[in-house]
N, C-alpha and C positions, 0 to 999 in steps of 0.2 A: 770419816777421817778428820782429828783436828791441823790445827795451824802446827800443831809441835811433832805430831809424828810426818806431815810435810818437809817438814825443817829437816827432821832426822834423816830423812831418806835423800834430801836432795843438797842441804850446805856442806856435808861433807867431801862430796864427791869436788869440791872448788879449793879444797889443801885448804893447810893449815898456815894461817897469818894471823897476826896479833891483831888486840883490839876485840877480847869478849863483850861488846857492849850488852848482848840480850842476855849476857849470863847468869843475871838474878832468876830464869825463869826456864831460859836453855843453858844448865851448866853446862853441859856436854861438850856441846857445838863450835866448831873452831869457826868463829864469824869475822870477816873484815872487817878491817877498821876504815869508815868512813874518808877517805882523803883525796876525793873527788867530788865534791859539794855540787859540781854544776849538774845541769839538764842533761841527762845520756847525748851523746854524740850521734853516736848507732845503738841500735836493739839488735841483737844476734836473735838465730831461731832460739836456741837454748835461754837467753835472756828470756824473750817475748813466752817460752811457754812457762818457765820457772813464776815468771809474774802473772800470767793466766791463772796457775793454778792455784796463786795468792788471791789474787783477786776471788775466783769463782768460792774456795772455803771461805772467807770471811765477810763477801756480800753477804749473807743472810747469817750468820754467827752474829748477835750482838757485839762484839769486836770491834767495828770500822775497818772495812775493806779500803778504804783512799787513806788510812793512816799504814797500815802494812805494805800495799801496795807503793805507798812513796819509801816509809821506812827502811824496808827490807832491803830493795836497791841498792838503797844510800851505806845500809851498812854492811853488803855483801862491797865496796867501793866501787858499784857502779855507775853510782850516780839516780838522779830524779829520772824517773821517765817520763813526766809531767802529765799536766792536765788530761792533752788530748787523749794520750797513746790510753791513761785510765781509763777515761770514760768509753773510747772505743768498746775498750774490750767487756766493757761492763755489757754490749751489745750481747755477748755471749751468757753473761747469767740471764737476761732478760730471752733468749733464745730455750734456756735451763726452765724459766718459769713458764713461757708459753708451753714448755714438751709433757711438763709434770702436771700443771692446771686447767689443761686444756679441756677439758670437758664443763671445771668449775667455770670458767671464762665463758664459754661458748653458753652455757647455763645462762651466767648472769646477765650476757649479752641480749642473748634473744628473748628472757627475759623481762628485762629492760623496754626492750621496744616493743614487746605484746601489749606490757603495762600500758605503755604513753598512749599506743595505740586505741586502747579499750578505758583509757582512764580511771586504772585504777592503781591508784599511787600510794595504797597501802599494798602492795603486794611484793611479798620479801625480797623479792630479785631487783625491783625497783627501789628500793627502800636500800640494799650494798650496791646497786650501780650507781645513783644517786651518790652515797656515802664516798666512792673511788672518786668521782667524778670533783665532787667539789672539795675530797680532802687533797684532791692534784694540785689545786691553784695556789694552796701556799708555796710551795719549794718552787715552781712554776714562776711565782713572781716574786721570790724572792733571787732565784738564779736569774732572773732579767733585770732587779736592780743592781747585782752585783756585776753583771757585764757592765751596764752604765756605770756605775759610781767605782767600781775599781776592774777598771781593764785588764790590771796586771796582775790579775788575783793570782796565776799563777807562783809568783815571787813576793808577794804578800803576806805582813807577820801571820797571816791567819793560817798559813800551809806549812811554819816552818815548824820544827822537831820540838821548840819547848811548849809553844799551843796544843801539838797534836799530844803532848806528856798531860800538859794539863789537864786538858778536855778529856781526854781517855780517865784521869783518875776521878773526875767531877761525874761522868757519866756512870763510873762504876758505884757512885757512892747513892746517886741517884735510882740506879739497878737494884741495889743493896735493896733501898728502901722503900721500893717499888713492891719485892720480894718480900718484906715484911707484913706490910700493911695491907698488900692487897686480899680481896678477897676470893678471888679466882671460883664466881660461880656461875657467871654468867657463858653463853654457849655461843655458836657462830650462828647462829638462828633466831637469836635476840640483839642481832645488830643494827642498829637505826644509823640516818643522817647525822645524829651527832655525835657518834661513834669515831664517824668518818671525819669530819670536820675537826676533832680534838687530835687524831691520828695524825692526821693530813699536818696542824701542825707542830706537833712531835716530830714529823719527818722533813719537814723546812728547815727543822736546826742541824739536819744531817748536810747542809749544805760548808758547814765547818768542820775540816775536818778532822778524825777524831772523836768526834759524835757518836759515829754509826746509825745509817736509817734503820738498819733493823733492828738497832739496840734503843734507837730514841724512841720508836713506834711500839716494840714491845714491853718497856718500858711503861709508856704511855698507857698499851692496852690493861696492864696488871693494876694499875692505881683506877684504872675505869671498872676495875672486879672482873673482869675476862680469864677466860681458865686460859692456859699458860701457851696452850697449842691451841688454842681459836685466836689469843694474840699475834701469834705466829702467822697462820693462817692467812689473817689479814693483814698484816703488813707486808705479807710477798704479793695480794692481789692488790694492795694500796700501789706497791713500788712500780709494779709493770709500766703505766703509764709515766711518770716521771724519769726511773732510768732510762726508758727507749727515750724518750723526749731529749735526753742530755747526752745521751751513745750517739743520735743522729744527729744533733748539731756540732757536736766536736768531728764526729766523722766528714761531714759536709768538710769542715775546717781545713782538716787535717787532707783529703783529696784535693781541697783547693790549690794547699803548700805543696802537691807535692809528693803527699806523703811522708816529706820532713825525715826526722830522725829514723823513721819507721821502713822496712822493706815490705812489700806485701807478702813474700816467704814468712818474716816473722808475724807481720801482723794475724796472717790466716793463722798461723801455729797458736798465738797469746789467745784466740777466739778460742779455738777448736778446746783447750786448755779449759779455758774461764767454763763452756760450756758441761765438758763432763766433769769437774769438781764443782760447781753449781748444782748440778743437778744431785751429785751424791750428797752437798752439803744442807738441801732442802729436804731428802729424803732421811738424815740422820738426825736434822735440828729435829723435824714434827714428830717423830718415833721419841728421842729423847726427853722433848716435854711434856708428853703427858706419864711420864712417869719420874721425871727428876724437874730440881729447882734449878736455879738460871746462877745459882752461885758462886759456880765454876767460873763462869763467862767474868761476875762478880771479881774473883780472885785475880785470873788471869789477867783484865782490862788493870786493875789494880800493879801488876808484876809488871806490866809494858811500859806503863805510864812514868813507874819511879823507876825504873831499869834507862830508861832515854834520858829521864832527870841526871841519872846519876853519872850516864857517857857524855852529857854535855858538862857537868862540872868537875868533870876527870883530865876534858879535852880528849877525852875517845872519839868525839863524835862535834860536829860543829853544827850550829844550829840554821841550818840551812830551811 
């Protein structure tokens, strides 16, 4: 299932208000007009699942899952759900990739530590455990300079509506030509350390967002000549460590507060959500690329980006 027949099935049911903003791409769709710029207040269950199920399709869709997930909100006019309540629930696609790669995982695992054990560090499980491991520490320290050097990253130009316009059409254009040039012959069995390391940071920049980690990573993996669905591949066994890493310290956070804007009725609802459209949305990308190009994602990331351009210079949408 994509993000548009999502839309189809669920904005309608919330009537019709002005303010088409996504109309360049959902004409259909009777979407709110943005006129609630701040942090959600409360998440209703209905809120918290409708954004789970945002969240779960578009974490692994090259798209950017933390640009939808903030977007959509903003222009159904519910507002930001911010940081924490996101990254939470991104616990749930990370719950999607342990249930689908668990056997890969538990492979590369055990693996992993026969190798170190017996000292042989040419042996392929060592060689992508290895590659996960140290392509983790760029997003790793780069989300520990951005706690230092900008606390408020929340509220910060780099989250609001004309950045994520930006960066979404910069990344599409970079996807483009990812998709041209590469040469897609390389297999998931010819992956070395510096597979990982180039991935790893590919997926650092998904710390802006808009980016998309699994659009910068697959992205990355096409220009490294990787076939289309071993890029894929490894950018959801790159991401496990990183999103659980960022799911559990906003969680931490966010139990400390309280729980804040969030109810744990809603919050289990945006989980249970994020995990079963994650999991279908991993099981639809991998089938899809090895037999189709990433053009679409191309197109679409293009139609998002000038579609929010064009509700901020309308004043449909205010750049929050």
């Amino acid at each position: 299932m994509t993000l548009m027949a999502l839309a189809t099935d669920f904005i309608p049911q919330l009537g019709t208000v002005p303010g088409d903003v996504l109309g360049a791409f959902l004409p259909s769709l009777p979407l709110a007009q943005a006129d609630n710029p701040a942090v959600m207040e409360t998440i209703t269950v209905f809120q918290a699942m409708v954004i789970g199920l945002v969240q779960g399709l578009t974490e692994f869709l090259p798209i950017s899952s933390t640009a939808h997930v903030k977007m959509i909100p903003v222009v159904l006019g519910w507002g930001d759900p911010g940081v924490a309540f996101t990254a939470v629930i991104q616990l749930g696609s990370i719950a999607a990739i342990l249930w689908y790669f668990w056997d890969d995982l538990r492979q590369v695992t055990v693996g992993t530590v026969r190798a170190t054990l017996d000292r042989k560090f040419d042996a392929p499980d060592f060689r992508l455990g290895l590659g996960i491991l140290v392509g983790t520490l760029p997003i790793v320290v780069g989300g520990l300079l951005i706690k230092v050097f900008i606390p408020d990253f929340d509220n910060s130009p780099l989250r609001n509506s004309a950045t994520i316009a930006v960066v979404s059409i910069g990344m599409a254009l970079l996807l483009a030509a990812a998709e041209m040039v590469g040469q897609r012959q390389r297999t998931f069995d010819q992956l070395d350390l510096k597979d990982g390391v180039m991935m790893g940071f590919a997926q650092a920049l998904a710390l802006i967002p808009g980016v998309s980690r699994s659009g910068s990573t697959l992205t990355a993996g096409l220009f490294m000549g990787l076939e289309r669905a071993t890029a894929a591949r490894f950018s959801f066994l790159l991401g496990v460590p990183a999103i659980t890493l960022a799911g559990l310290v906003e969680l931490k956070g966010l139990l400390d507060s309280g729980l804040g804007n969030v109810g744990l009725g809603p919050l289990l609802a945006g989980l249970l959500a994020a995990v079963v459209s994650s999991y279908l949305a991993i099981f639809w990308l991998l089938r899809f690329l090895k037999q189709h190009s990433t053009w679409v994602f191309v197109w679409y990331r293009l139609a998002f980006g000038a579609a929010i351009l064009l509700a901020l210079a309308t004043g449909k949408m205010q750049n929050i």
